[in-house]
N, C-alpha and C positions, 0 to 999 in steps of 0.2 A: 643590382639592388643590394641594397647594406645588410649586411648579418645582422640580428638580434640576439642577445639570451633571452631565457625563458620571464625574467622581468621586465620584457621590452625593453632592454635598455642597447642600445648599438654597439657595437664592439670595432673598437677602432685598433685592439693589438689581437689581433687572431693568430696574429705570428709571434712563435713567442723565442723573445729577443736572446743576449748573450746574456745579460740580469736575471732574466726570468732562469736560466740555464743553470745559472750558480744559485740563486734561492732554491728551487728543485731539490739541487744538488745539498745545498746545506738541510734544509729539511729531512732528507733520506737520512743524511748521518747524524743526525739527531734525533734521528730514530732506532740507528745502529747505536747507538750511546743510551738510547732505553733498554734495550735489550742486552747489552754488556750489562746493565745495572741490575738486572736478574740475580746474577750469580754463577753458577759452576751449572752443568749439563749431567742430569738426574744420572742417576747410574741403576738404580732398581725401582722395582715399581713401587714400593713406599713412598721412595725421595721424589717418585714421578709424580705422585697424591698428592705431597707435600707441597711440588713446586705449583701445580692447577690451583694452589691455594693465592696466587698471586697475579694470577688472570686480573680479576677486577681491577686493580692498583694499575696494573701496565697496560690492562683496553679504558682506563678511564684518562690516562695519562697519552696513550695513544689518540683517541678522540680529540685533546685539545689540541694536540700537536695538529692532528689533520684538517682543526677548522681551522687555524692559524694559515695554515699552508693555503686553502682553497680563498679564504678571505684576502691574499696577496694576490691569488690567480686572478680571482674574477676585480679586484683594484687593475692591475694590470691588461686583463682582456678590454675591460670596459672604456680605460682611458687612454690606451696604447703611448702612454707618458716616458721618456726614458731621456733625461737632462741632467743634471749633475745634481740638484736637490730633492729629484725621486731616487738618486744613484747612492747618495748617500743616506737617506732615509732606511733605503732596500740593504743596506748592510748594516744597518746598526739594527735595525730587526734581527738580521741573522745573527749577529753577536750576540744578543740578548737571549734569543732563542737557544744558542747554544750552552749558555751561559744557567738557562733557567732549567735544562733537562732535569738535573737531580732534585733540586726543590722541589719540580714538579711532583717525581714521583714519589718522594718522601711527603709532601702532604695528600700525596695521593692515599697512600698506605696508614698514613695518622687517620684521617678522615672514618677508611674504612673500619681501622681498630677500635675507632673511638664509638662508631656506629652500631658496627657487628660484634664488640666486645671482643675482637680476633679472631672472628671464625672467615670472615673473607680475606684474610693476607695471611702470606705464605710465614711471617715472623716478624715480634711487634718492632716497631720502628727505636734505633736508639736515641728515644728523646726522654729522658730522665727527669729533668728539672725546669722548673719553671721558665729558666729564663732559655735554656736549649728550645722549649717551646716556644719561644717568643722570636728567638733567632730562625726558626723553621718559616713560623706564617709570617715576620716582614721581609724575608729574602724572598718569599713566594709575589707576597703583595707588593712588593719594588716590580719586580721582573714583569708581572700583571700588567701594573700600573705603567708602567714604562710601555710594554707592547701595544696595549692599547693608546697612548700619546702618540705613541710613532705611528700608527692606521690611523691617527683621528688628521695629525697632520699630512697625511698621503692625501684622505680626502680633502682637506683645506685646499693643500695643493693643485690638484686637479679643478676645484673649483675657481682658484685665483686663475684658472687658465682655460675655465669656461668657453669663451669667448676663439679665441686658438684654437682649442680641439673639437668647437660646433657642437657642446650642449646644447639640448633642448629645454623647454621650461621643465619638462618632468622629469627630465635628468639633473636639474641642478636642483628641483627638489629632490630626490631620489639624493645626492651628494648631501648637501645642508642635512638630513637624515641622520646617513649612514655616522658622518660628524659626532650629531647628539649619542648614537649609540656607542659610539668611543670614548665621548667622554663617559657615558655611563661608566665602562670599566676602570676607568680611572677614578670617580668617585667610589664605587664598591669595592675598589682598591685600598682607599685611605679609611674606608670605615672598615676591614677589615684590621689593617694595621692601629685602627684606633680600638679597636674590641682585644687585639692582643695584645697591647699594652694596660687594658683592664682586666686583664684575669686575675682571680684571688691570687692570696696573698702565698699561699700551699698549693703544690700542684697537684690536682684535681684528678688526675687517673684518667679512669674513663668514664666522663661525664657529656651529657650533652653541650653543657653553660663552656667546655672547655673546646668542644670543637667548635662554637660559634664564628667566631675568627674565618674558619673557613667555607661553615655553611651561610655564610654569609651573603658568598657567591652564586646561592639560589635566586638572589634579587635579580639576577642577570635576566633571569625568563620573566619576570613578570614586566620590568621595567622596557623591556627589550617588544614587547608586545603592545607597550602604551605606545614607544618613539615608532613599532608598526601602524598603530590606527592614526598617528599623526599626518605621518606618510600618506596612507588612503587617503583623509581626509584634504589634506594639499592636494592633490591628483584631483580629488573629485571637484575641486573648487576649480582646478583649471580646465576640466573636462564638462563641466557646466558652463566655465565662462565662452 
């Protein structure tokens, strides 16, 4: 009898291949490369105080690194795909990904100075001038926008091979979905890069109108919960018919 995940959906790579092995792999040290990005190893308990101030920046920064990682797994479990244009998809991910550690966490740390006025980060970020901020959030919104293109065509992929790896109708809707939901982060990508190239003319400190650019990427929940009830609602149309 076929395994399932918890979304019904079958799982045709439960074995996880020599690809799977080195994405793992690259993920862990790009997570070692967060944590080098800390800084120097407290020596007294002041510097210990000071450094706790930096938690939120590297567990929010940590978070995206981990859904990134799990949203390859379960791509991978689900369509057990492994050919030369999931081979190459799977490492230019990784490239990216290692590529985008520090943006990550420097908008990580902007975000929260800009929010908590500096009481959540361990020390303010050095972005000075307007345009250093401008450089921050589209190097973040490239790498964004990019990671999500590269999962939106993994799923495309999988579905041009529907047929070969014995989708069901609710799995190639469940695929056509997951699609919409990538492009989402590729459009919330360009509208953030389009809000940071509108910022005033003076750079702004810490202001709300300045962190937009990156709060931007709140849309992610609310939009991500429409392309959810779209999903239901296909399911239930085939589940009726």
């Amino acid at each position: 009898m076929s395994e399932h995940d918890e979304d019904g959906f079958r799982i045709r790579g439960a074995q996880p291949t020599r690809l799977d092995a080195f994405v793992d792999a690259a993920f862990a040290f790009a997570v070692t490369l967060l944590v080098v990005s800390i800084g120097h190893i407290p020596e007294s308990a002041e510097e210990l105080g000071h450094a706790m101030r930096g938690v939120p920046a590297f567990a929010a920064s940590f978070l995206l690194l981990a859904r990134l990682w799990m949203s390859h797994r379960t791509w991978s479990r689900r369509y057990g795909i492994e050919d030369r244009t999931s081979l190459r998809l799977s490492l230019a991910l990784v490239f990216v990904v290692l590529v985008y550690v520090y943006p990550l966490r420097m908008v990580a740390q902007l975000l929260l100075y800009l929010v908590s006025n500096g009481h959540l980060i361990e020390q303010a970020p050095a972005v000075r001038t307007l345009d250093g901020l401008r450089i921050v959030y589209a190097t973040f919104g490239i790498g964004f926008g990019v990671i999500g293109a590269i999962f939106g065509l993994l799923y495309r992929h999988a579905l041009a091979l529907a047929d070969a790896i014995g989708l069901s109708a609710g799995e190639r809707i469940r695929t056509r979905r997951s699609i919409e939901r990538y492009l989402i982060f590729v459009c919330v990508a360009l509208l953030s890069l389009a809000l940071a190239f509108l910022l005033p003319v003076e750079w702004a400190g810490s202001s709300w109108y300045t962190a937009a650019p990156g709060l931007v990427y709140l849309l992610i929940v609310p939009l991500g919960r429409w392309a959810a009830w779209r999903e239901r609602r296909a399911l239930a149309a085939i589940g009726a018919a």
